[in-house]
C-alpha positions in Angstrom: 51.1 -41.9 154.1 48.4 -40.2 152.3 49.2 -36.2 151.0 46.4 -33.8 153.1 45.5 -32.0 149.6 43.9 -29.4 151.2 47.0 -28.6 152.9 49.2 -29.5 149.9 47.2 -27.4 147.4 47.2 -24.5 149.3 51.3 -24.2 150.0 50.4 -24.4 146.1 48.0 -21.4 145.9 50.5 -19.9 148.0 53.6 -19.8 146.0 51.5 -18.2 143.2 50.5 -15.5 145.3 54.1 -14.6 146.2 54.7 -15.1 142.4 52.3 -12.8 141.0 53.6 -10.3 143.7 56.7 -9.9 141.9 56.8 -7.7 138.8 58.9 -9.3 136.3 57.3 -7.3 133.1 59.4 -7.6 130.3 60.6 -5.5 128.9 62.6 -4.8 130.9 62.3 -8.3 132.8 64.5 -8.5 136.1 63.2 -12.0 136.9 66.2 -12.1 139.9 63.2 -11.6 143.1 61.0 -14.2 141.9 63.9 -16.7 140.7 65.3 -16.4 144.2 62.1 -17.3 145.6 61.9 -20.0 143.7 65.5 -21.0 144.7 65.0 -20.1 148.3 61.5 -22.5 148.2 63.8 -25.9 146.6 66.0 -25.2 149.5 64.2 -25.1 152.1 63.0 -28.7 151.0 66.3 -30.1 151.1 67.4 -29.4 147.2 70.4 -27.4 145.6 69.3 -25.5 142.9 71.1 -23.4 140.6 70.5 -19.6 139.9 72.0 -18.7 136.1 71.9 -14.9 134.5 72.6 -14.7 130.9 72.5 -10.8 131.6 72.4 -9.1 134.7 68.9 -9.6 136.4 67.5 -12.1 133.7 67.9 -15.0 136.2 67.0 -19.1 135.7 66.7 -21.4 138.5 67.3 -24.5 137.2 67.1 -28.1 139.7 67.6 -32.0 139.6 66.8 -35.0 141.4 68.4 -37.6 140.3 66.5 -41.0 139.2 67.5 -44.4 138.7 68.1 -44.1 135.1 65.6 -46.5 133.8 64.3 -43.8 131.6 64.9 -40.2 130.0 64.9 -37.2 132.0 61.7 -35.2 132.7 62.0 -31.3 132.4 59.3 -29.5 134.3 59.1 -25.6 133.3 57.7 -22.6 133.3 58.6 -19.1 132.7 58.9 -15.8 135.4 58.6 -12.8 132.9 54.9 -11.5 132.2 54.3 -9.4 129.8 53.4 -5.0 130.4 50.1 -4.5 131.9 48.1 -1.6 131.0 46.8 -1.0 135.0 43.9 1.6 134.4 42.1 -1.5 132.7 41.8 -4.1 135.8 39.7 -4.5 138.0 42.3 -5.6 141.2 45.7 -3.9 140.7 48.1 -6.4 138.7 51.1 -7.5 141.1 49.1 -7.2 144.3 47.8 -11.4 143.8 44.4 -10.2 145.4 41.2 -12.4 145.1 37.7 -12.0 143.8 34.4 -13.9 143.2 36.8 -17.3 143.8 39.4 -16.1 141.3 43.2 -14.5 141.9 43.9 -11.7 140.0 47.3 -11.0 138.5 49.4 -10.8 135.3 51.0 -14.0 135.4 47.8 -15.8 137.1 47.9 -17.6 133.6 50.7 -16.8 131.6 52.2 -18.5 133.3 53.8 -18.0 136.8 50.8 -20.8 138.0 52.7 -23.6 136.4 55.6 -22.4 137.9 54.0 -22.9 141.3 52.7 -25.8 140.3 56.3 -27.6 138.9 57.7 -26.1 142.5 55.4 -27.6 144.2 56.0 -31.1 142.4 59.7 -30.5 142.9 59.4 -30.0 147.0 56.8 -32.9 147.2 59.2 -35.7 145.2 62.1 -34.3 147.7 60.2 -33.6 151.3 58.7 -37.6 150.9 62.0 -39.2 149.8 60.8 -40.2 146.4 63.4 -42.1 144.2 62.3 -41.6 140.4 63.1 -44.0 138.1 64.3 -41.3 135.1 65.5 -37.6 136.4 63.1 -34.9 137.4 64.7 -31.6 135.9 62.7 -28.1 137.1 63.6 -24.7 135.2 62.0 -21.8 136.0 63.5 -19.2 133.4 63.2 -15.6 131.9 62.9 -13.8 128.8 60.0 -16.1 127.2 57.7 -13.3 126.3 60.8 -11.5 124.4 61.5 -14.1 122.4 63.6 -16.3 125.5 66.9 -15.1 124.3 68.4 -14.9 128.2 66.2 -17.8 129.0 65.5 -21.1 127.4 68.0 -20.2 124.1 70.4 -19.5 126.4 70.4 -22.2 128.6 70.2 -24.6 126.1 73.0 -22.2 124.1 75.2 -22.3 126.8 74.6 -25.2 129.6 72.5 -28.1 127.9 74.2 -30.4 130.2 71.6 -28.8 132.9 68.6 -29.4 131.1 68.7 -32.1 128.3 65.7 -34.0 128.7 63.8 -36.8 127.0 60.7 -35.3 127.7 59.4 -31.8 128.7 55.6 -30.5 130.5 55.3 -26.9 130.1 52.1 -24.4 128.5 49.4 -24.0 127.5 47.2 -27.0 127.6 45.1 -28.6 130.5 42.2 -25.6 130.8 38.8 -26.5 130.7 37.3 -26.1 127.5 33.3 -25.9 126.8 32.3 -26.0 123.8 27.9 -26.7 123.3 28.0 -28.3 126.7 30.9 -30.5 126.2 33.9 -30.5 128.1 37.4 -31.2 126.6 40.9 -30.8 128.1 43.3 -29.3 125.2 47.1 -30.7 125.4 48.9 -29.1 123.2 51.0 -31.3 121.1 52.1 -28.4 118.1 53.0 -25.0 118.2 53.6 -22.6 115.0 56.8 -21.5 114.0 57.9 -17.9 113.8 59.1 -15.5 111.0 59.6 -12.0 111.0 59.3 -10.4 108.1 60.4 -7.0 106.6 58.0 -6.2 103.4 59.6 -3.0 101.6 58.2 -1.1 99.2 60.0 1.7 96.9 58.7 4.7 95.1 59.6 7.7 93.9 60.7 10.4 96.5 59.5 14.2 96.7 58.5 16.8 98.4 55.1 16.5 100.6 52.8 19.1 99.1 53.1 17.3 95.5 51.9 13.6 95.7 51.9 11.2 92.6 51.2 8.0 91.7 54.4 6.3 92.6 54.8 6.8 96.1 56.4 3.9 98.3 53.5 4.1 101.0 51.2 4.0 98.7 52.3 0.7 97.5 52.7 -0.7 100.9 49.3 0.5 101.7 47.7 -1.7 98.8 50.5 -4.5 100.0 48.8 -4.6 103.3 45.2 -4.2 102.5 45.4 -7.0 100.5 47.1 -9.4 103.0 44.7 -8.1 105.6 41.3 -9.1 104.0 43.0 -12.3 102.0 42.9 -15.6 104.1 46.4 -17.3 103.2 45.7 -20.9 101.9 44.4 -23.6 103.3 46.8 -26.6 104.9 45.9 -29.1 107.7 48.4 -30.5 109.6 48.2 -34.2 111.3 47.5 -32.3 115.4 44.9 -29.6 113.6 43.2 -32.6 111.9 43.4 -34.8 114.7 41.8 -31.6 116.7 39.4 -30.8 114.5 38.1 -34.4 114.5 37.5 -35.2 118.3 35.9 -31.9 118.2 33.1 -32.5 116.2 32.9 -36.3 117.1 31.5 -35.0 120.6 28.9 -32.4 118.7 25.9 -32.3 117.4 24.5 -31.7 113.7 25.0 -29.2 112.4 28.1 -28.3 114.4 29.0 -31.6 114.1 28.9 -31.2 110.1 30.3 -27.6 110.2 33.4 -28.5 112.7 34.5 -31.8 109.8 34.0 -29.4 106.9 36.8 -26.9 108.1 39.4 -29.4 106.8 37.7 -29.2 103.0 40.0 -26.4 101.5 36.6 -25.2 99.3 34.3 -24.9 102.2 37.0 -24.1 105.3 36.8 -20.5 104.4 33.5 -19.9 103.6 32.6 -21.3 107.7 35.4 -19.2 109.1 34.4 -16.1 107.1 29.9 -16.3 107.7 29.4 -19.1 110.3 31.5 -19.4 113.2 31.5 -16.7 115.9 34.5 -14.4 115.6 36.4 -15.6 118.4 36.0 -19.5 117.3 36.8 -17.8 113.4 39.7 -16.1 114.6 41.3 -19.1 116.7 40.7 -22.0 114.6 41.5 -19.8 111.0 45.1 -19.5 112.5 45.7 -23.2 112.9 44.7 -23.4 109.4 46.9 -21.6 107.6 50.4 -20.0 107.7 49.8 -16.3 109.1 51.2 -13.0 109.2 50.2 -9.5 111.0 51.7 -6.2 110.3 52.5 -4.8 113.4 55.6 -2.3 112.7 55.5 0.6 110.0 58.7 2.9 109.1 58.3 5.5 106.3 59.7 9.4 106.2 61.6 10.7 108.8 60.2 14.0 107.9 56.8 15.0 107.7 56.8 16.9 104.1 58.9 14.3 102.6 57.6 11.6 100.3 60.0 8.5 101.0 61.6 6.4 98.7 61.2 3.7 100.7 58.5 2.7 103.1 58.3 -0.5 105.1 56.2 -2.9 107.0 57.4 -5.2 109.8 55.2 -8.4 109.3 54.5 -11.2 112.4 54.7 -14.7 110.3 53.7 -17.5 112.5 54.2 -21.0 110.1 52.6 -24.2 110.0 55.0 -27.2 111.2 56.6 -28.3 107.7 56.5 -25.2 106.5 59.7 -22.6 106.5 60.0 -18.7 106.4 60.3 -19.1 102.3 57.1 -20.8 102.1 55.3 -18.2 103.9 57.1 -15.4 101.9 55.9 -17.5 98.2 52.3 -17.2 99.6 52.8 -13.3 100.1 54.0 -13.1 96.8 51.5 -15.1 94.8 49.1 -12.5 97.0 50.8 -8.7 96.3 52.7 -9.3 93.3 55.6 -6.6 92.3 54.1 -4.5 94.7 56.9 -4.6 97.6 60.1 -6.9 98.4 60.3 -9.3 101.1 63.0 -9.7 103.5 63.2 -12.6 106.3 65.0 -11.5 109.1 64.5 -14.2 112.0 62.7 -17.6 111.8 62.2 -20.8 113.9 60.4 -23.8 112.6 57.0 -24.9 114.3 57.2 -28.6 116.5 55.1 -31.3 116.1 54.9 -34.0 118.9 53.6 -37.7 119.2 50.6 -38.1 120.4 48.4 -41.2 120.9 51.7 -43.3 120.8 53.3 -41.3 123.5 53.7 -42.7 126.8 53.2 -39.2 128.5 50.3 -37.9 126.0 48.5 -41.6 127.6 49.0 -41.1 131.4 48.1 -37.5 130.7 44.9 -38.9 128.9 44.4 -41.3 131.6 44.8 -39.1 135.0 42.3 -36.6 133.4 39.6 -39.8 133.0 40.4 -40.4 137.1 39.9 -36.8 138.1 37.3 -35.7 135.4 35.3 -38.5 133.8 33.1 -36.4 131.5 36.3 -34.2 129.9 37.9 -35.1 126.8 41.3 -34.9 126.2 42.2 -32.9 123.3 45.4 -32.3 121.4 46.0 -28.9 120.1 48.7 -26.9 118.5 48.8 -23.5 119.1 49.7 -20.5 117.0 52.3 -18.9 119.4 55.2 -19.7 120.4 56.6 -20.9 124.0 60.1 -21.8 125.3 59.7 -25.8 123.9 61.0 -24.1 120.6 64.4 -24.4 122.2 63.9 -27.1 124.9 62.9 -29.5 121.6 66.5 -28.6 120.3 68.2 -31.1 123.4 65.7 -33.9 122.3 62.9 -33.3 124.4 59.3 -34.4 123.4 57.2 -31.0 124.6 53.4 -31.2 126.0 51.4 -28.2 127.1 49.8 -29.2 129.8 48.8 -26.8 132.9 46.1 -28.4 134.0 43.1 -25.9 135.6 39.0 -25.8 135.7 36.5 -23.0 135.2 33.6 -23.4 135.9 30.9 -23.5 133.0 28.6 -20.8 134.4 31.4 -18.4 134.5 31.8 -18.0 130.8 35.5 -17.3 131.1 37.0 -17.2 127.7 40.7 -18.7 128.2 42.5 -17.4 125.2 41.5 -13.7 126.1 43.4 -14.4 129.3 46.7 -14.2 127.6 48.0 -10.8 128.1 44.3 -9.5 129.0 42.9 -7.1 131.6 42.2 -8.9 134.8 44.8 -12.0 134.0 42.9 -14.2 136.7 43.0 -17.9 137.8 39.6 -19.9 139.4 41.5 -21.1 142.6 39.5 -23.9 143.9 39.9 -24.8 139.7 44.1 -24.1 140.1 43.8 -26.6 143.8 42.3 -29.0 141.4 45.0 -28.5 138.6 47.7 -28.8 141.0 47.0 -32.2 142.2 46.3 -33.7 138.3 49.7 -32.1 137.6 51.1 -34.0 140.6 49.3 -37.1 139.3 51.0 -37.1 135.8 54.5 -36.6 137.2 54.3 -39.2 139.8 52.8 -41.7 137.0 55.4 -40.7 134.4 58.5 -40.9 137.0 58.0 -43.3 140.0 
């Protein structure tokens, strides 16, 4: 018997609107309502979930169906903490899932408590019709990703991997709409950057406040960080950002089409980034182009008429796949000099997937051809970070793909979604989503 997708899709529209009703900002997190919604939603369809706190109120649902075996596990997730919202900004308040113009508000709407309606969804449909897949169907719904997933995915895979080993793994950011000079392409993302913090240090001489000099510590830093501001670092292209790059401009038209090749040619990459491309498309596509860093923490005096010895700048590194912590930190140094020390205090290494060799990556490919002919499937890597850092550790092969449309008049820019004012999802786009989604995992597993 045939699913009633109107019906179906919108039990799917309404788990995210009890999702986004939930606030699960983190800091300070408490994911504990919405992961018992979850939980309470798996039972009611006849499976046994398990709800797991690495620290009071940082709660992970995680769920099985069992398969025949004939083929690796599939892990479905999606994470329940959002990040702070800044409420005098939006338009519809933030945890109230309220609609607009066709679209639901709410921090989460994207990032990313939709796919965890979505994966739900999939998980109650498999059980309700008595599906037996022929690999396991794993769903995790966990905290902590937008702090770095220490009482989330690290810890589940720290401390239970037996629950969520898996071959294979469908999580963010991919599967949006994309429109670029009236084409339409559907991003997977198949890459994601690594991560380094960074602690640059610069010393000086100290003194009192009313007497400067020429040796002061944040004065050094202050040249340190003026010149890695306006400096692009150099140029690499790595096998998803070429592969990117290409189907891009095989779909354009000259000049674009000329421009888009051009931006893997070290000489003339920054020269388009810098005077052609529009900021947004400069700002996006330079980070996938380069290893990165942004200063986003300063510590100097604690007193206001002392000159410090010491002054410091915490920097954001994201890296290149290939590339480690060290290699970013060389780059920095061939850029400031003596001017300041460097000191790497975390890092994780970027991920690079298969792609047109991959079973998934194909069905993915071939279930967006059945429900959209004229979009092109795209594979991307992305300069964040998302909880496949960890999942990858087990073994799992990790795809973005959330699959959603916007429509073209709307002029929605995706990326400024992501921990944006006015967070919001097209709904009839998300109904559409939810159903490719469905698609995928039915292709992939039974």
């Amino acid at each position: 018997m045939q699913l009633d997708w109107a019906e179906t899709s919108s039990r799917g529209v309404e788990h995210l609107r009890a999702l986004l009703r939930f606030d699960t900002r983190n800091p300070p997190g408490n994911e504990a309502p919405a992961a018992q919604y979850v939980a309470d939603a798996l039972r009611a369809s006849g499976l046994e979930p398990v709800i797991l706190e690495g620290a009071p109120t940082r709660s992970n649902v995680v769920c099985r169906i069992e398969g025949t075996g004939e083929g690796e596990p599939l892990l479905l997730t999606g994470h329940l903490d959002v990040v702070p919202v800044e409420e005098q900004h939006w338009e519809l308040p933030p945890f109230a899932a309220q609609e607009k113009g066709g679209y639901l508000f709410g921090r989460g709407a994207i990032d990313m408590k939709n796919h965890v309606a979505a994966c739900l969804l999939v998980m109650q449909i498999l059980a309700e019709r008595g599906i037996k897949p022929r690999r396991d169907v794993i769903f995790a719904a966990v905290a902590d990703e937008e702090e770095g997933c220490t009482w989330g995915s690290r810890w589940l895979v720290e401390e239970h991997p037996e629950l969520v080993r898996a071959g294979w793994m469908i999580g963010e950011i991919g599967g949006y709409t994309l429109y670029l000079n009236g084409t339409k392409y559907y991003p997977v993302q198949v890459a994601e950057k690594g991560t380094t913090r960074i602690r640059m240090i610069a010393r000086g001489t100290p003194g009192h406040g009313s007497m400067p000099h020429t040796d002061m510590a944040m004065t050094r830093l202050g040249k340190a960080l003026h010149r890695i501001g306006t400096t692009r670092l150099p140029h690499h292209v790595v096998p998803p950002v070429e592969r990117f790059v290409e189907i891009l401009a095989a779909h354009q038209k000259r000049p674009v089409k000329w421009a888009m090749g051009q931006l893997l040619n070290p000489r003339l990459a920054g020269v388009l980034l810098d005077r052609a491309l529009p900021g947004e498309q400069a700002k996006s596509l330079g980070s996938l182009l380069a290893n990165t860093v942004s200063a986003t923490m300063l510590s100097g005096s604690s007193k206001l008429n002392v000159i410090p010895g010491e002054a410091s700048a915490t920097l954001d590194g994201r890296t290149l796949p290939g590339f480690s912590g060290e290699d970013l930190v060389r780059e920095l140094r061939a850029l400031v000099g003596d001017l300041v020390e460097f000191e790497v205090l975390e890092e994780a290494p970027g991920l690079m997937m298969e792609q047109a060799d991959s079973e998934l990556y194909r069905i993915i490919g071939d279930t967006l051809a059945v429900h959209d002919p004229d979009g092109i499937p795209l594979p991307m890597m992305i300069p964040g970070f998302t909880d496949a850092q960890y999942f990858s550790r087990l073994g799992a092969r990790c795809y973005g793909f959330s699959p959603m449309q916007f429509p073209e008049a709307d002029e929605v820019k995706f990326t400024e979604l992501f921990h944006g004012h006015n967070e919001r999802i097209h709904v009839d786009g998300y109904r559409w989503g939810l159903r490719v989604l469905w698609d995928v995992v039915k292709a992939f597993v039974a």
